[in-house]
N, C-alpha and C positions, 0 to 999 in steps of 0.2 A: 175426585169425581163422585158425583152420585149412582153413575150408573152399578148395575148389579151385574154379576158377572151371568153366563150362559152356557152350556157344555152342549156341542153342537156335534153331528154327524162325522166321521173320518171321511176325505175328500182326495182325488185324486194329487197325487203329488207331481209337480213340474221340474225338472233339472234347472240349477242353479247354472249361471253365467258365472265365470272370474274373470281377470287378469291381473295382472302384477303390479302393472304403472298406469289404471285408471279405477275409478271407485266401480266395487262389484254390485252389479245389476242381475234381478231375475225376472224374466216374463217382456218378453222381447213384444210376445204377440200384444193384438189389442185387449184390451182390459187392463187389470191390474198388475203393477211393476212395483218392483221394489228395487234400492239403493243404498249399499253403504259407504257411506256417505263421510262416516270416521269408521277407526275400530270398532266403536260399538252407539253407534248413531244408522240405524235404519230411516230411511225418508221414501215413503210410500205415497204414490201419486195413481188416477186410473180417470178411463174416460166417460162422461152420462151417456148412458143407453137413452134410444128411445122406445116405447115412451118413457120418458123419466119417473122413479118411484118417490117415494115423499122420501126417501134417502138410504144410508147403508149402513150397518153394524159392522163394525170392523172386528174382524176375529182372527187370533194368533193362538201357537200352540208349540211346543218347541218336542213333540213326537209327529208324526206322520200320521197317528191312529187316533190323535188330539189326548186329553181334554181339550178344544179351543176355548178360550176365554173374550167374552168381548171387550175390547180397547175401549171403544166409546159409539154410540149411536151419532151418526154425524147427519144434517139436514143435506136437502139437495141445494149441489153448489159448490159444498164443498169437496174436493179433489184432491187434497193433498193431506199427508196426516204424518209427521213427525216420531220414531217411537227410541226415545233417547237411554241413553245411560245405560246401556243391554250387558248382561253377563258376556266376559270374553268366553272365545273357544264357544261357541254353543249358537244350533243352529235353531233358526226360528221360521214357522211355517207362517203365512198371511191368507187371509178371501175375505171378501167384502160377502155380505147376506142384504138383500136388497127390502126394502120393510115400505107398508101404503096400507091407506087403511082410511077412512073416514074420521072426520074431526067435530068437537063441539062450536058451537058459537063461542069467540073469543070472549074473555072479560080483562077489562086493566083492573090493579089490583096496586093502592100506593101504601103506602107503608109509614107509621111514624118514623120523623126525624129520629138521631141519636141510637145509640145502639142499648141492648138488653138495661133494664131497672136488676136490681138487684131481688125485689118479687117477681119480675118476670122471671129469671134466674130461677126460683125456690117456688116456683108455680110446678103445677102438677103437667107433664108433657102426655098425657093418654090420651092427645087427639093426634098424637105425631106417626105413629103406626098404622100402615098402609091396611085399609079393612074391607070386609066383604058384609055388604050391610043386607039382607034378605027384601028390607023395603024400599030397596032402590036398583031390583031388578025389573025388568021386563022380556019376557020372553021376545026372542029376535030371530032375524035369517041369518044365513051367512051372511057374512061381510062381501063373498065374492057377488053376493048381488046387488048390481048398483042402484048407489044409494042406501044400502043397509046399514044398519049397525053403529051410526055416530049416537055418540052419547051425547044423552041432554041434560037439559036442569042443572049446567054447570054452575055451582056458584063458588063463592071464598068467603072465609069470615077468616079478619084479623085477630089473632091469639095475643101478637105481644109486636115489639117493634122489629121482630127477626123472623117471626111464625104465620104460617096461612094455613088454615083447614081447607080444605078441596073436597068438594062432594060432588057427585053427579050419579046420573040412571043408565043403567047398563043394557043398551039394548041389544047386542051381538051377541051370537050363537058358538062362536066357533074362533072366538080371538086367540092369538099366543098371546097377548097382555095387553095392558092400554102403558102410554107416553104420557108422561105431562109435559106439557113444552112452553115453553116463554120466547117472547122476544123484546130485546130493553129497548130502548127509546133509540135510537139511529140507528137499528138493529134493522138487513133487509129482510130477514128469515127467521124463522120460527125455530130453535134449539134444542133436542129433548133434553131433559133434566133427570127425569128419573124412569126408570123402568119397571113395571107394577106386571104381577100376576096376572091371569085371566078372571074377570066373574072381581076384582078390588073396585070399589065406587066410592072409595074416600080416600084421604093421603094426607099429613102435614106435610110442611115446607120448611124447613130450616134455610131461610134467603143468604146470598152471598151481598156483599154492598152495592153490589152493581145492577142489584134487581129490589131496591127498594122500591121501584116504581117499575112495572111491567105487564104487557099483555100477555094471557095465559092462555092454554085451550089443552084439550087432551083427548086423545088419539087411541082407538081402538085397531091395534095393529095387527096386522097378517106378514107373515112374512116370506118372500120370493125368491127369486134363483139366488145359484150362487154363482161366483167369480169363478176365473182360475185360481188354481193357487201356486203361491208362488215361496219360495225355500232362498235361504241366504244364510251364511252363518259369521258370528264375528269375528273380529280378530283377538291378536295379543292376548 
C-alpha cells in the first residue's frame, strides 16, 4: 500500500466476545464488529452512518493507549475489510475514523503502453516527493464551511510509462491532509491512494498496472467521529 501510516488519539476500549465452538466476535452493538475468522485471520465489517462521509480510515493498535496505525483509507461503500496473517497469542484493538472534505475537478490521465525504458529507470525521480510549493497556495476558510476548501488547478504531467506529477492550489485553512484518489475504468468509486500532509500541492505517482489509464481528483480532508472500538485477540 501507499498509504502512510497515522498515530491517532487512545479510545475507549470494548470487551471482547468468545466462545469455544464458534469464531470470536467483538462489538455486538451497531457499528463496528470484528471476527476471527481463523487463529489469526481477523474479518472486520460495520454499518454507513447517515449522512454518509466520503469514507473511513481504518485504524488498529495492539495496546489500549494505541500507537493506532492506519490499515488503509477505504472509500464509501466499502464495509468489510479483511486483516490477515496476525501474530498469534496477541490482541488487536480496531475503530474506523470517519474522513469528508471537498474535492478537485476530476482529470483522466492514460499512460504509455509497456512498462519502464531503461532511461526512464536512470532518470532523475525529484518530482516523486510529495512538496509544499508557496506558489500554489491561496489563503482559504475552513473546510467546515460549505463549499470551502477544494483544490483547484489540478493538473498531471506524464514523467515516464509508470510516473504522473500531480500539482494543484491549495485553498483550505485547516486540512489534516489532502487524498489523491483514482478510479480505473469499471471502477464505481473513487479509491484514495496516497495520503499527503496538510499545506503538500504536488506528489509523483508511481502507477500500479491496473491504473495505466485512470480518473484522478484529490481531496482536501477533515477528519470525523470515531467508531466503537472493538478488541479480539488471536489464537495458537
Amino acid at each position: 500500500m501507499r498509504i502512510p501510516v497515522h498515530v491517532a488519539v487512545p479510545a475507549v476500549l470494548l470487551l471482547a466476545l468468545s466462545a469455544c465452538s464458534v469464531p470470536q466476535r467483538a462489538g455486538d452493538e451497531p457499528g463496528l464488529r470484528a471476527t476471527l475468522t481463523t487463529p489469526t485471520d481477523i474479518d472486520l465489517s460495520w454499518r454507513e452512518e447517515e449522512p454518509q462521509p466520503a469514507g473511513h480510515a481504518l485504524e488498529f493498535a495492539t495496546e489500549e493507549s494505541g500507537p493506532w496505525t492506519v490499515l488503509q483509507y477505504l472509500p464509501v461503500g466499502v464495509r468489510t475489510y479483511r486483516h490477515p496473517d496476525l501474530m498469534p497469542r496477541t490482541t488487536f484493538f480496531y475503530r474506523l475514523r470517519a474522513f469528508d472534505g471537498p474535492v478537485s475537478a476530476p482529470l483522466t490521465v492514460a499512460l504509455p503502453q509497456g512498462g519502464m525504458t531503461k532511461a526512464d529507470e536512470d532518470s532523475s525521480h525529484t518530482w516523486l516527493p510529495a512538496r509544499k510549493d508557496p506558489g500554489r497556495v491561496v489563503p482559504g476558510r475552513p473546510l467546515a464551511a460549505s463549499g470551502a476548501g477544494a483544490p483547484t488547478g489540478f493538473q498531471a504531467v506524464v514523467k515516464h510509462a509508470n510516473g504522473i506529477l500531480f500539482t494543484w492550489t491549495d485553498h483550505a485553512s485547516d486540512e489534516a491532509g489532502f487524498l489523491l484518489e483514482a478510479r480505473t475504468p469499471g471502477g464505481s468509486e473513487y479509491e484514495p491512494l496516497v495520503v499527503l500532509d496538510p499545506d503538500v500541492n504536488s506528489t509523483g505517482l508511481i502507477t500500479l498496472p491496473t491504473e495505466k489509464e485512470a480518473s484522478y481528483r484529490v481531496r482536501a480532508f477533515r477528519h470525523g467521529e470515531l467508531s466503537n472500538v472493538v478488541r479480539l485477540t488471536t489464537g495458537e
